[in-house]
GUVEXTOR-606008 format. One line per field, with one value per residue: residue number from 1; residue in three letters; x, y, z of N, C-alpha, C, CB in turn. Coordinates in steps of 0.001 Angstrom, whole numbers. Glycine has a CB too. Example, Ala and Ser with C-alpha at 12.3 -4.5 7.8 and 13.67 -1.06 7.14 Angstrom:
n <- (1,2)
res <- (ALA,SER)
n_c1 <- (13190,12850)
n_c2 <- (-5690,-2250)
n_c3 <- (7800,7080)
ca_c1 <- (12300,13670)
ca_c2 <- (-4500,-1060)
ca_c3 <- (7800,7140)
c_c1 <- (13200,12900)
c_c2 <- (-3300,30)
c_c3 <- (7800,7870)
cb_c1 <- (11308,14084)
cb_c2 <- (-4473,-598)
cb_c3 <- (9046,5725)
# end
This chain:
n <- (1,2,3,4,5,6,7,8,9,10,11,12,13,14,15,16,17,18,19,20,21,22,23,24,25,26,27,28,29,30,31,32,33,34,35,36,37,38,39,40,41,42,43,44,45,46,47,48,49,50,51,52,53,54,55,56,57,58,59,60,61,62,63,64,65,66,67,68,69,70,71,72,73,74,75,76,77,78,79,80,81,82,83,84,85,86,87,88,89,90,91,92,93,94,95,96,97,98,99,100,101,102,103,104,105,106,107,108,109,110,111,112,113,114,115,116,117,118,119,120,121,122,123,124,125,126,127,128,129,130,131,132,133,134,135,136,137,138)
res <- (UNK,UNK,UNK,UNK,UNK,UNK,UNK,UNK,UNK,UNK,UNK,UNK,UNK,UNK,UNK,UNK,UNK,UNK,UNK,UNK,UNK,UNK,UNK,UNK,UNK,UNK,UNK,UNK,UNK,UNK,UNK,UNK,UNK,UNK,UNK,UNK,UNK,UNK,UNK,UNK,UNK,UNK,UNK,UNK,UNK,UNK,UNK,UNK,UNK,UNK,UNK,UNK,UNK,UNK,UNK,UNK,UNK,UNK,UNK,UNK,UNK,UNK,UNK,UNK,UNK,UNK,UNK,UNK,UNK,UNK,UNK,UNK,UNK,UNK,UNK,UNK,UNK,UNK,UNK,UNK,UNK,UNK,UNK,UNK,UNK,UNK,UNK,UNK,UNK,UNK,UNK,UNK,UNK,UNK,UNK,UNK,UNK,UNK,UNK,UNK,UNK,UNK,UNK,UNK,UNK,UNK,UNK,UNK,UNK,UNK,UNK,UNK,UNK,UNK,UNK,UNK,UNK,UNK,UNK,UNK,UNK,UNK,UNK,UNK,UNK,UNK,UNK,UNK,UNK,UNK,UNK,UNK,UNK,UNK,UNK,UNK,UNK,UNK)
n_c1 <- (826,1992,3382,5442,6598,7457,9123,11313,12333,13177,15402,17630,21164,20433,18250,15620,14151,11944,9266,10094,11701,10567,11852,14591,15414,15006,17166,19264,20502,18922,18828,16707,13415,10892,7962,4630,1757,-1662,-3766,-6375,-6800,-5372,-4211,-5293,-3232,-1290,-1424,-1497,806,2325,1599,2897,5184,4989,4779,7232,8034,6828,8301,10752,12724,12626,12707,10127,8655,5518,4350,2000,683,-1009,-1756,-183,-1671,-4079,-5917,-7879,-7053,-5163,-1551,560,3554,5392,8416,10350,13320,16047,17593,19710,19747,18043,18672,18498,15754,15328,17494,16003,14070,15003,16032,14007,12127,14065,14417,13527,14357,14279,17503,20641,22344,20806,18678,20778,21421,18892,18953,21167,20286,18211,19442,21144,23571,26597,27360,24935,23407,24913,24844,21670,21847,23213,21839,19297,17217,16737,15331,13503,12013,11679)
n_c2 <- (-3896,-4957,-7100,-6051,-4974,-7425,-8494,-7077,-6913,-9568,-9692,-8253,-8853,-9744,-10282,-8567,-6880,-6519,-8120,-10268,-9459,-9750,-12644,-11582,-10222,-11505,-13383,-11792,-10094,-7702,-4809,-2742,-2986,-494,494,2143,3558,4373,5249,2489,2077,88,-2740,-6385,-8371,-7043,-6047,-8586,-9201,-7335,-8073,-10122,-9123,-7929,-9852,-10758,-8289,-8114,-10178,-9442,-9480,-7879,-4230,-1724,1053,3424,6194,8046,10836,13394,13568,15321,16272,15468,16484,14965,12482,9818,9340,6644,5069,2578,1193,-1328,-2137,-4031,-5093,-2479,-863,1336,3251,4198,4768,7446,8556,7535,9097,11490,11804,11000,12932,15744,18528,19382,17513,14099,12103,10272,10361,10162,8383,6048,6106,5732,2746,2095,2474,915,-1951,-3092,-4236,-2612,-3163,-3948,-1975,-79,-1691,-1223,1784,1906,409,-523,1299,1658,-160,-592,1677,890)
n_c3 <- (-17688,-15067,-16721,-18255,-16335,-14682,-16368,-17274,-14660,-15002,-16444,-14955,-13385,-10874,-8368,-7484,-4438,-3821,-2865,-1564,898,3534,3846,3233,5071,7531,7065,7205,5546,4771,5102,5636,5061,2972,2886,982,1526,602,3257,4150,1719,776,-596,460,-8,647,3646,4413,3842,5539,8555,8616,9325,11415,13433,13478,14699,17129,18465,18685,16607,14385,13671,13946,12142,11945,9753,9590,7343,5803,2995,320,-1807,-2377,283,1595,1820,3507,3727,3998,5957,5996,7895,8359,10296,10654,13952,15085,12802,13031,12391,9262,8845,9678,8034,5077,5354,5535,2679,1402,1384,1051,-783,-4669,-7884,-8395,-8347,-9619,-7885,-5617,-5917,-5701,-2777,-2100,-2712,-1022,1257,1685,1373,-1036,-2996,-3861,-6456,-7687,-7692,-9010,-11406,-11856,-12146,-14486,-16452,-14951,-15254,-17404,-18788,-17401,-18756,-21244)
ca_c1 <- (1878,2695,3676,6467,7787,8012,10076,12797,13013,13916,16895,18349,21541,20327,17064,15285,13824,10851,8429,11115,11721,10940,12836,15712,16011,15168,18526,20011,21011,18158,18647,15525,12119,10089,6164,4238,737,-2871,-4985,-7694,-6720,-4342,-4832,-5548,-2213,-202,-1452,-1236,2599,2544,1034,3854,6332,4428,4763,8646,8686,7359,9236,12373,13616,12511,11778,9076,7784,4967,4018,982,162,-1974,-1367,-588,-2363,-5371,-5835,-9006,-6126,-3529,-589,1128,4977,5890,9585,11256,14493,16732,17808,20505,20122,17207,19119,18296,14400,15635,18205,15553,12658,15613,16415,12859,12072,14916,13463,14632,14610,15295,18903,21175,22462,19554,18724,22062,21382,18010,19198,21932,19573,17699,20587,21391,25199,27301,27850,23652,23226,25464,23803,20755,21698,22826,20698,17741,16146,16282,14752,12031,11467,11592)
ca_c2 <- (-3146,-5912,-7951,-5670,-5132,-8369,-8977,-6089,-7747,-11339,-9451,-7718,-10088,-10243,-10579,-7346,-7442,-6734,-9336,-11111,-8264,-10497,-13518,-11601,-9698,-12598,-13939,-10881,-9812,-6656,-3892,-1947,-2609,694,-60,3181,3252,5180,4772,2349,1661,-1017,-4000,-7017,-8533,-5599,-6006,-9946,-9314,-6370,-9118,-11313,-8486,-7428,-10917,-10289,-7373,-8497,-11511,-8496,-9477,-6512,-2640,-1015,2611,3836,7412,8689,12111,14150,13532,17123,16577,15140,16416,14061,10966,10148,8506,5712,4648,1684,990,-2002,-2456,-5263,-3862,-1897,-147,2198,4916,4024,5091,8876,8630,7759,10152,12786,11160,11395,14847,16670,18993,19160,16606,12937,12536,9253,10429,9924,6929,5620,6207,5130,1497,1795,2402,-685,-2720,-3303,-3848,-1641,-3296,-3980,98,681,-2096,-333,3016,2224,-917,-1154,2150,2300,-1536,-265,2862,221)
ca_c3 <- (-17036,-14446,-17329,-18606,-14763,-14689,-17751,-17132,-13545,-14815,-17174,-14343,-12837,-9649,-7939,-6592,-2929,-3931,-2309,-877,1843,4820,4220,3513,6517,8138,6826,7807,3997,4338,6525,5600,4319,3036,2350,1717,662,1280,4247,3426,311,1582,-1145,1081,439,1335,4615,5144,4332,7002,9369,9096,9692,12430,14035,13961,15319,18561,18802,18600,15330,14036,14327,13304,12928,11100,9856,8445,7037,4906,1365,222,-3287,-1991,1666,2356,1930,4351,2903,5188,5357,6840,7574,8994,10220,11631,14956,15592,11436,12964,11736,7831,8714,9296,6788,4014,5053,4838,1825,233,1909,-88,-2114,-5985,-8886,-7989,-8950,-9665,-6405,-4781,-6354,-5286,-1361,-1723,-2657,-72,2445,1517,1466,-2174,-2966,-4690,-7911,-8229,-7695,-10277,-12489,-11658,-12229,-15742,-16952,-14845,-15627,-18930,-19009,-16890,-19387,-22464)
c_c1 <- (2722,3990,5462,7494,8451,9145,11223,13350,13448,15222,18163,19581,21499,18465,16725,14090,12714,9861,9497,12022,12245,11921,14309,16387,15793,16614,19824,20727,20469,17862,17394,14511,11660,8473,5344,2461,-967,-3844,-6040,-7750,-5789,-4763,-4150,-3955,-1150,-309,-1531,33,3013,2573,2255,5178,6462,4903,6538,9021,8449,7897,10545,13132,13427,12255,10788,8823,6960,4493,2716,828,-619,-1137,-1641,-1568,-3568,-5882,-6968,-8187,-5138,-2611,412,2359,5124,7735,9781,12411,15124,17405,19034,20628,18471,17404,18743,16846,15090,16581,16976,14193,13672,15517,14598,12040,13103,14369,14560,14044,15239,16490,19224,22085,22082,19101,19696,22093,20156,18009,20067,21066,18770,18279,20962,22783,25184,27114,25672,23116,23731,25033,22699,20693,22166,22464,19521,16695,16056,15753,13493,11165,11073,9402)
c_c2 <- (-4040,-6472,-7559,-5358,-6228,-8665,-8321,-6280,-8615,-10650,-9049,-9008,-10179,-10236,-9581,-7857,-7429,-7955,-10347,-10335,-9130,-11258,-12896,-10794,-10453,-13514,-12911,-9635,-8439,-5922,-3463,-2218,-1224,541,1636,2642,4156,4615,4275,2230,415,-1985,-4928,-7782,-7730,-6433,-7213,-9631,-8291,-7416,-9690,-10751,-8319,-8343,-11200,-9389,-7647,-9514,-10379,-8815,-8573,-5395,-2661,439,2730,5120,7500,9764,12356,13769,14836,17737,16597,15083,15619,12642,11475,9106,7564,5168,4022,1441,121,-2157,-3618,-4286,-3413,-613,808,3528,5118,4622,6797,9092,8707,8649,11082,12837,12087,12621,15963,17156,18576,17526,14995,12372,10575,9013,9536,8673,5583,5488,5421,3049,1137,1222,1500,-1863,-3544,-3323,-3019,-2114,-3830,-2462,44,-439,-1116,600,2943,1245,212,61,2338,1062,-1272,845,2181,-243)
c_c3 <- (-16125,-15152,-17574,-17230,-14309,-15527,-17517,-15642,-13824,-16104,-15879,-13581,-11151,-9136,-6858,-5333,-2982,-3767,-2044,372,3362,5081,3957,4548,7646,8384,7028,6687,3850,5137,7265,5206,4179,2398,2291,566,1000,2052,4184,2020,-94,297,250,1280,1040,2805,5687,5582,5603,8177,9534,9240,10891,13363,14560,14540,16821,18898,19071,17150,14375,14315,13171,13485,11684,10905,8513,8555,5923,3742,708,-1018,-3259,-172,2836,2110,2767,3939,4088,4542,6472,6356,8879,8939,10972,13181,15269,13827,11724,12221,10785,7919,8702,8352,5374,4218,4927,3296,457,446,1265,-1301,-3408,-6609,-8356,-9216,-8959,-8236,-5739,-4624,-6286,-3701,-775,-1355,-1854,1337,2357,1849,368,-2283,-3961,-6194,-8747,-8177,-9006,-11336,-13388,-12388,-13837,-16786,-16358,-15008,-16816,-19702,-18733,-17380,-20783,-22432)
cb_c1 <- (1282,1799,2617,6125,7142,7253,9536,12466,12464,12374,16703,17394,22962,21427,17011,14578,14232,10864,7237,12130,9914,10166,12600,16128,15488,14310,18520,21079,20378,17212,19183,15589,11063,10942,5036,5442,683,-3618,-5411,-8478,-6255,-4811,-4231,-6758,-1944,-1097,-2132,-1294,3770,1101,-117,3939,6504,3038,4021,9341,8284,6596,9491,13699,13555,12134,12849,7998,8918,4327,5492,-272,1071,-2264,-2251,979,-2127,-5494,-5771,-10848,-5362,-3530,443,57,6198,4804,10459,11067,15010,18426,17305,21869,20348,16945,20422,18476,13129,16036,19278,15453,11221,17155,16641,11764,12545,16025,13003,16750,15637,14262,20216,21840,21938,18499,18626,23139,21338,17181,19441,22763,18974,17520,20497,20779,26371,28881,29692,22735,24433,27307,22977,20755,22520,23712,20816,17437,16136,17699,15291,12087,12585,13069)
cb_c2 <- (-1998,-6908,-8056,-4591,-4922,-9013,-8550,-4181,-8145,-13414,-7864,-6835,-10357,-9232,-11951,-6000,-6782,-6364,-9955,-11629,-7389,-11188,-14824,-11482,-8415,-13212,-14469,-11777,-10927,-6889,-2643,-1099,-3238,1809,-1486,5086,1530,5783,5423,3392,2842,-1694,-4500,-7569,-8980,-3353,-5304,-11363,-8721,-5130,-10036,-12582,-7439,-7235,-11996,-10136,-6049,-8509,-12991,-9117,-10601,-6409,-722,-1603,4441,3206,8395,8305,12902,15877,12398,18051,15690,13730,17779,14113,10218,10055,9686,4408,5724,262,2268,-2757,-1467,-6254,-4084,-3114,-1508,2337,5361,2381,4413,9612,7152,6511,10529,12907,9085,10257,15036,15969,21053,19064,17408,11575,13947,9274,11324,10573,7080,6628,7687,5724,1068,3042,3442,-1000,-3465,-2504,-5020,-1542,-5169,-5028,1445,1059,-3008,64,3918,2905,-3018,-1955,3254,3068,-2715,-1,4203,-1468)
cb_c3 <- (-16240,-14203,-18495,-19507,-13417,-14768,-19351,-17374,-12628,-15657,-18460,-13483,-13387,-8688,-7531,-7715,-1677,-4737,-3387,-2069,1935,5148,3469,2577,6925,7515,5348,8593,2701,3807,6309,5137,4917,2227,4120,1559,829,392,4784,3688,-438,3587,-3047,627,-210,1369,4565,4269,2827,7347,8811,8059,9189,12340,12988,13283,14836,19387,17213,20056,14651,13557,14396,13629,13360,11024,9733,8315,6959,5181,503,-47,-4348,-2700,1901,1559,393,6222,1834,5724,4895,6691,7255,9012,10447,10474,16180,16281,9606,14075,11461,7188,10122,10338,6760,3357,6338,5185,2553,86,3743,-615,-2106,-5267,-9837,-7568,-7609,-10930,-5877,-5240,-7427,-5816,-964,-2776,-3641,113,2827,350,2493,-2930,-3202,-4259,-7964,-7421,-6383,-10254,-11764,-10686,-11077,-16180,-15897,-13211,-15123,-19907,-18185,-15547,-19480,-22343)
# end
């Protein structure tokens, strides 16, 4: 499964943020990180790269907030969402829990705001929206 994520990532013409998160909001290029994942179920790297977010945030070069809740499917898991931002783009954390709190069908919309709020340009959205999903459905 990796294999093929991999593959329909190296077609796409640009290079998704995926694991490259830090350094590019480091460089100023990445408004938002969004990390979400289950309590205790953390794989080990997950939570190095947290570590070295972490390490920016108190220096001030980054925000941080984290939320955990009940996982409504399985109410003995709690599901964890990490979101960093560069500082002054705090707003993008309530923007995308609105965002992924909207009830209904996820839309091309949606999927269009989500990568905003990341900080994806315009013309890799609209790649995206009509390439890279139907690479990642191949």
């Amino acid at each position: 499964m990796l294999d093929m994520h991999s593959e329909w990532r190296r077609q796409l013409p640009y290079l998704v943020h995926t694991n490259r998160e830090l350094g590019l909001m480091l460089r100023g290029t990445k408004p938002l990180a969004y990390f979400a994942d289950f309590v205790g179920r953390e794989p080990d790297i997950c939570i190095r790269y947290w570590r070295m977010f972490d390490r920016h945030v108190a220096e001030g070069r980054l925000t941080k907030r984290e939320l955990i809740e009940p996982c409504p499917e399985s109410p003995r898991l709690e599901y964890r969402m990490l979101f960093y931002t560069l500082p002054g783009h705090e707003w993008r954390i309530d923007a995308m829990l609105a965002l992924l709190n909207e009830p209904g069908v996820w839309s091309y919309d949606r999927e269009r705001r989500f990568g905003e709020l990341l900080g994806y340009e315009t013309w890799q959205i609209d790649h995206w929206l009509t390439h890279g999903r139907s690479l990642a459905n191949a």
